[in-house]
KOLMI-434989 format. One record per residue (C-alpha): residue number from 1; x, y, z; residue in one letter. Coordinates in Angstrom, 3 decimals. Layout:
BEGIN
NUM, X, Y, Z, a;
...
END
This chain:
BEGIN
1, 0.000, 0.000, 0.000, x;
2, 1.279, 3.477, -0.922, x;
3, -1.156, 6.756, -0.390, x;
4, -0.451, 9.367, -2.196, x;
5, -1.177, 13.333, -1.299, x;
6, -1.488, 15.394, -4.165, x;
7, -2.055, 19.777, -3.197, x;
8, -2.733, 21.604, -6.197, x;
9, -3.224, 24.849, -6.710, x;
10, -7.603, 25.304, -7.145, x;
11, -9.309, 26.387, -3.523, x;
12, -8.476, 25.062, -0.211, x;
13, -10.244, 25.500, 2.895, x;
14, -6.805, 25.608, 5.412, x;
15, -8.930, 24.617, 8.040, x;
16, -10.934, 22.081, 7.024, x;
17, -7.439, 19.895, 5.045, x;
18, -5.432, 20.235, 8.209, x;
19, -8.063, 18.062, 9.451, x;
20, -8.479, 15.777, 6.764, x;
21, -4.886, 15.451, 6.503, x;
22, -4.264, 14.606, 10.315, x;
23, -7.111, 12.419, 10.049, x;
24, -4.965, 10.270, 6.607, x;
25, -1.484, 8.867, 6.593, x;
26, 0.260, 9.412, 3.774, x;
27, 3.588, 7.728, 2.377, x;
28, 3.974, 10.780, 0.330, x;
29, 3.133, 14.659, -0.939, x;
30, 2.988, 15.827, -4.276, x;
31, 2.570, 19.658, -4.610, x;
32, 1.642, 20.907, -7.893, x;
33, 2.530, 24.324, -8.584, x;
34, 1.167, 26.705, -6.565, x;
35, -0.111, 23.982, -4.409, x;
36, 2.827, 24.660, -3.086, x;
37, 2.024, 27.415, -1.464, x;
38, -1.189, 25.774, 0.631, x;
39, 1.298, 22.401, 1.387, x;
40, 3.230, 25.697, 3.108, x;
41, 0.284, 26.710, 5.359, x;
42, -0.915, 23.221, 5.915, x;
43, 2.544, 22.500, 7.132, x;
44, 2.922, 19.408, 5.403, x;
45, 6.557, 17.867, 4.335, x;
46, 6.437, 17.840, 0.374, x;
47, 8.497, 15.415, -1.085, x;
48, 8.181, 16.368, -4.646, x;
49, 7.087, 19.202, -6.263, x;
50, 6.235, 19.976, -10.357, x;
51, 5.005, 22.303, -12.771, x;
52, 5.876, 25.676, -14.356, x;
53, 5.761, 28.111, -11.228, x;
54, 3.993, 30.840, -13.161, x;
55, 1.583, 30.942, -9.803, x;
56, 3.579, 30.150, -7.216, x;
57, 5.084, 32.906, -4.492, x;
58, 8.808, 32.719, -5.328, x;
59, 10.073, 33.485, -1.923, x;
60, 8.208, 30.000, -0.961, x;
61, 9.660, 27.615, -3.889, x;
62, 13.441, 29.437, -2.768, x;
63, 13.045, 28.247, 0.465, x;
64, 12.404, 24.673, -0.868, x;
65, 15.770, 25.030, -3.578, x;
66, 18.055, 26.511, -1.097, x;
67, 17.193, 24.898, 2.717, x;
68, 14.635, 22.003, 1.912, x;
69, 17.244, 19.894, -0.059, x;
70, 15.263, 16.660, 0.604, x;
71, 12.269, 17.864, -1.940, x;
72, 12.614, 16.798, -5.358, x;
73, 11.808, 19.277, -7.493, x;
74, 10.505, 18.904, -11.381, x;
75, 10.319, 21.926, -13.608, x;
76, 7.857, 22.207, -16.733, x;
77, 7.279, 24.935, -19.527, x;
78, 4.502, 26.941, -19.259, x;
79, 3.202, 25.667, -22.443, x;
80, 2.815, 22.285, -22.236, x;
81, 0.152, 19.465, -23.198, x;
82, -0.783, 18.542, -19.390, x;
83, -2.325, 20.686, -16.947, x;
84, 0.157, 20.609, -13.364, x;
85, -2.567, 18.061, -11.748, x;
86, -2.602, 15.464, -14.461, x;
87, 0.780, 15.605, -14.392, x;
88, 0.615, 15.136, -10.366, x;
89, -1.737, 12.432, -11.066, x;
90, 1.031, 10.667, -13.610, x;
91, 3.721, 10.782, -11.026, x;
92, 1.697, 9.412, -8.715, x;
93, 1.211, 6.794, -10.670, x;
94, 4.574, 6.262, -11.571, x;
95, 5.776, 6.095, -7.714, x;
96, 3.795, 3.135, -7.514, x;
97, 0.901, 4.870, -5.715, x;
98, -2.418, 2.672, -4.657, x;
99, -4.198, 5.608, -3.474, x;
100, -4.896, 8.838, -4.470, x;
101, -6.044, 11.864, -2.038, x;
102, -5.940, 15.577, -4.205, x;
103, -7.003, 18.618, -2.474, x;
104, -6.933, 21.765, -4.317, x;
105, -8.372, 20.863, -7.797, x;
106, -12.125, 22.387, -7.265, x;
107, -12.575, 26.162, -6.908, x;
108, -13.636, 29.169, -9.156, x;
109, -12.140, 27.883, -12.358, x;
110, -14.669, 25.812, -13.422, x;
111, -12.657, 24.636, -16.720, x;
112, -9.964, 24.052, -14.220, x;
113, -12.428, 21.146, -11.803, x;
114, -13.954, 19.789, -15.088, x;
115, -10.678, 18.945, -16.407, x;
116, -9.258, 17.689, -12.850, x;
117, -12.371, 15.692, -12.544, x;
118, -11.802, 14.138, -16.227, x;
119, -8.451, 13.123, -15.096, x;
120, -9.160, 10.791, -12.659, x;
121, -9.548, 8.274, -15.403, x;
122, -5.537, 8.053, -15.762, x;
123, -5.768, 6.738, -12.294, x;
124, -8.836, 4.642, -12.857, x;
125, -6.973, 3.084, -16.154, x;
126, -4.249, 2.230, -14.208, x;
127, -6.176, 0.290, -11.300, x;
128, -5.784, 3.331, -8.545, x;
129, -8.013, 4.359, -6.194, x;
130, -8.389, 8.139, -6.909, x;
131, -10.072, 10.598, -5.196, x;
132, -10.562, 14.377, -5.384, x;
133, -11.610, 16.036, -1.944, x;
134, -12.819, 19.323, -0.914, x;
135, -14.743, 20.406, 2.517, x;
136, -18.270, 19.562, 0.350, x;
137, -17.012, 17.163, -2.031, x;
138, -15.361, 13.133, -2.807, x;
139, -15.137, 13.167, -6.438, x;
140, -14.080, 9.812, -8.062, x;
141, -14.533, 6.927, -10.823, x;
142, -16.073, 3.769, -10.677, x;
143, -16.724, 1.220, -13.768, x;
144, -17.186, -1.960, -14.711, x;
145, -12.980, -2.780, -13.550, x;
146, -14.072, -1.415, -9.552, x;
147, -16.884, -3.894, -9.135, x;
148, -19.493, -3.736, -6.564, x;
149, -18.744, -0.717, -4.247, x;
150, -20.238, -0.670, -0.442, x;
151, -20.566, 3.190, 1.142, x;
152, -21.503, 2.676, 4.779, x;
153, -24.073, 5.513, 6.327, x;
154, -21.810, 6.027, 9.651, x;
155, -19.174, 6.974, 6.896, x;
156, -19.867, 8.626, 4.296, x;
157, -18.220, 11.878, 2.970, x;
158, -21.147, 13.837, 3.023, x;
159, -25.518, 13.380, 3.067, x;
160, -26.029, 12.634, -1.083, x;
161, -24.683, 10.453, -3.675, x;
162, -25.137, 11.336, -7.310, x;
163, -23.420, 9.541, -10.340, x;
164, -22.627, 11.311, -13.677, x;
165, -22.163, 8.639, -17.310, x;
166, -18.431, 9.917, -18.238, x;
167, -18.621, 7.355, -20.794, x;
168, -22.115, 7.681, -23.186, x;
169, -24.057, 5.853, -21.282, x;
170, -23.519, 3.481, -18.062, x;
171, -25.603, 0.672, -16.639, x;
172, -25.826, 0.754, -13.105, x;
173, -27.139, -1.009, -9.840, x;
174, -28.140, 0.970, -6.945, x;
175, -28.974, -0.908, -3.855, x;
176, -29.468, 0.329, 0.243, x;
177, -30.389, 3.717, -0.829, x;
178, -33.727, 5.566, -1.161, x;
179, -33.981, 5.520, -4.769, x;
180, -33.351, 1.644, -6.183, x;
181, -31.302, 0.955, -9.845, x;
182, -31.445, -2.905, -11.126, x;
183, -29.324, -2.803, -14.708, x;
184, -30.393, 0.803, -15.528, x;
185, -29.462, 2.274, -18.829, x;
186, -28.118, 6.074, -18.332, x;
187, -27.250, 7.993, -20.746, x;
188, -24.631, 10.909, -20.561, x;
189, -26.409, 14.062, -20.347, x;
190, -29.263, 12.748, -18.499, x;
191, -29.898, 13.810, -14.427, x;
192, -31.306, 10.557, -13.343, x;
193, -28.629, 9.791, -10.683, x;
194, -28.712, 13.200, -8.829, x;
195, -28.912, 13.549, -5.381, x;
196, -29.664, 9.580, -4.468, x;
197, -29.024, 9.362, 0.014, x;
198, -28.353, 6.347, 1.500, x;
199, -31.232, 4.873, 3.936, x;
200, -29.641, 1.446, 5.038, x;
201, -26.936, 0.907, 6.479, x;
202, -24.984, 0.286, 3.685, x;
203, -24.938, 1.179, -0.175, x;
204, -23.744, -0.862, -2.736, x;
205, -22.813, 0.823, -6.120, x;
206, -22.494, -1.560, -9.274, x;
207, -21.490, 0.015, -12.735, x;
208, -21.874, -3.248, -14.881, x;
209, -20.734, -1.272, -18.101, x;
210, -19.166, 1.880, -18.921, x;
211, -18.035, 4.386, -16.444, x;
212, -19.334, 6.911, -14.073, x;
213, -18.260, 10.331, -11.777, x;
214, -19.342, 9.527, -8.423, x;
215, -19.905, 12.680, -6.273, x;
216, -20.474, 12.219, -2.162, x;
217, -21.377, 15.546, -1.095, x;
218, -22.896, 17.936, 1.173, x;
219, -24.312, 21.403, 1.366, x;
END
C-alpha cells in the first residue's frame, strides 16, 4: 500500500485539510505548482514538487531550492500538453501509488475542476483508487474494472450520492439507498442519478458497463 497526497493549486479550505490530513497517513506529498504554497500553510513535508511556477510565491519555492534539499523538485514549460494536476496524477502513478487523495483541484475555475475531474480516469486506467476532496465534495470513478462498491451511512463523505455517465451511457445497480437501480441504462447528459441518500446501512454501487463520476457531497 502506498497513499499518495497530491495539493494543487484550485481552492483550499486551510482549516478544514489540516483536518483531513491529520485524520490520513500518507507515504507521500505531491505539490503541484502553486499547491505549493497551501502544502506551506498546511505545514505538510512535500516530497516532490512539479510544474511551471507561473503561480507560485517565489520566496516559498526558494526556500524549498536553497534549505529544503530533501524535496525533489521537477520543472515544466509553461506551455505544455498537461495541466500541473494530471501531471501530479502521472507521477503518482509512476511512484507506484495505490491511493490517491488531491485537495486543491475544485474552486472558481470551473474549466480548471472539469478537467481535474476528467483526469481521474488516468488513475482509474491504471487500477488506482483516486479521489478528489474538498470540505463539500469526494469526487471519483467507478466502472465496470471497480466492481461492486459498499458506502456505509456512519461513513460517508457527506448526506447525497449522485453519479454522472463519463462514458455515453452506463448501466448501473443501486442498492441500500432511497432511490433503487437494477441494470439501468443512463445515458450521458441525463440527471437521473442526482442527489440519491443512503437509507440502510450500507450502499452498494455496481457500474456493470461503462463508467461513471461519483460525487459524495454535502451542502
Amino acid at each position: 500500500m502506498k497513499k499518495i497526497l497530491i495539493i494543487t493549486g484550485g481552492s483550499v479550505d486551510i482549516s478544514w485539510a489540516s483536518q483531513y490530513i491529520e485524520n490520513n497517513k500518507y507515504d507521500f506529498c505531491i505539490a503541484a505548482d502553486s499547491g505549493l504554497v497551501h502544502a506551506a500553510k498546511l505545514g505538510v513535508k512535500v516530497d516532490y514538487i512539479l510544474g511551471d511556477y507561473d503561480s507560485v510565491d517565489k520566496n516559498v519555492l526558494e526556500e524549498y531550492r536553497e534549505y529544503r534539499k530533501e524535496t525533489e523538485i521537477e520543472t515544466f514549460p509553461r506551455e505544455k500538453d498537461y495541466t500541473d494536476t494530471h501531471l501530479a496524477i502521472m507521477t503518482a502513478i509512476n511512484n507506484k501509488a495505490t491511493d490517491i487523495d488531491i485537495l486543491g483541484a475544485t474552486g472558481t475555475r470551473m474549466d480548471h475542476t472539469f478537467t481535474n475531474v476528467g483526469n481521474l480516469k488516468a488513475a482509474y486506467d491504471a487500477g488506482i483508487n483516486c479521489q478528489i476532496v474538498d470540505n463539500h465534495n469526494k469526487i471519483y470513478m467507478l466502472g465496470e474494472k471497480t466492481g461492486s462498491y459498499k458506502i456505509r451511512k456512519d461513513r460517508q463523505f457527506g448526506h447525497f450520492i449522485s453519479l454522472v455517465p463519463l462514458t455515453s451511457s452506463i448501466n448501473v445497480t443501486l442498492e441500500g439507498t432511497k432511490y433503487l437501480l437494477h441494470n439501468k441504462e443512463v445515458v450521458q447528459g441525463v440527471s437521473l442519478c442526482q442527489s440519491n441518500e443512503i437509507k440502510e446501512e450500507e450502499a452498494v454501487i455496481t457500474v456493470n458497463s461503462g463508467i461513471a463520476i461519483v460525487f459524495e457531497t454535502k451542502d
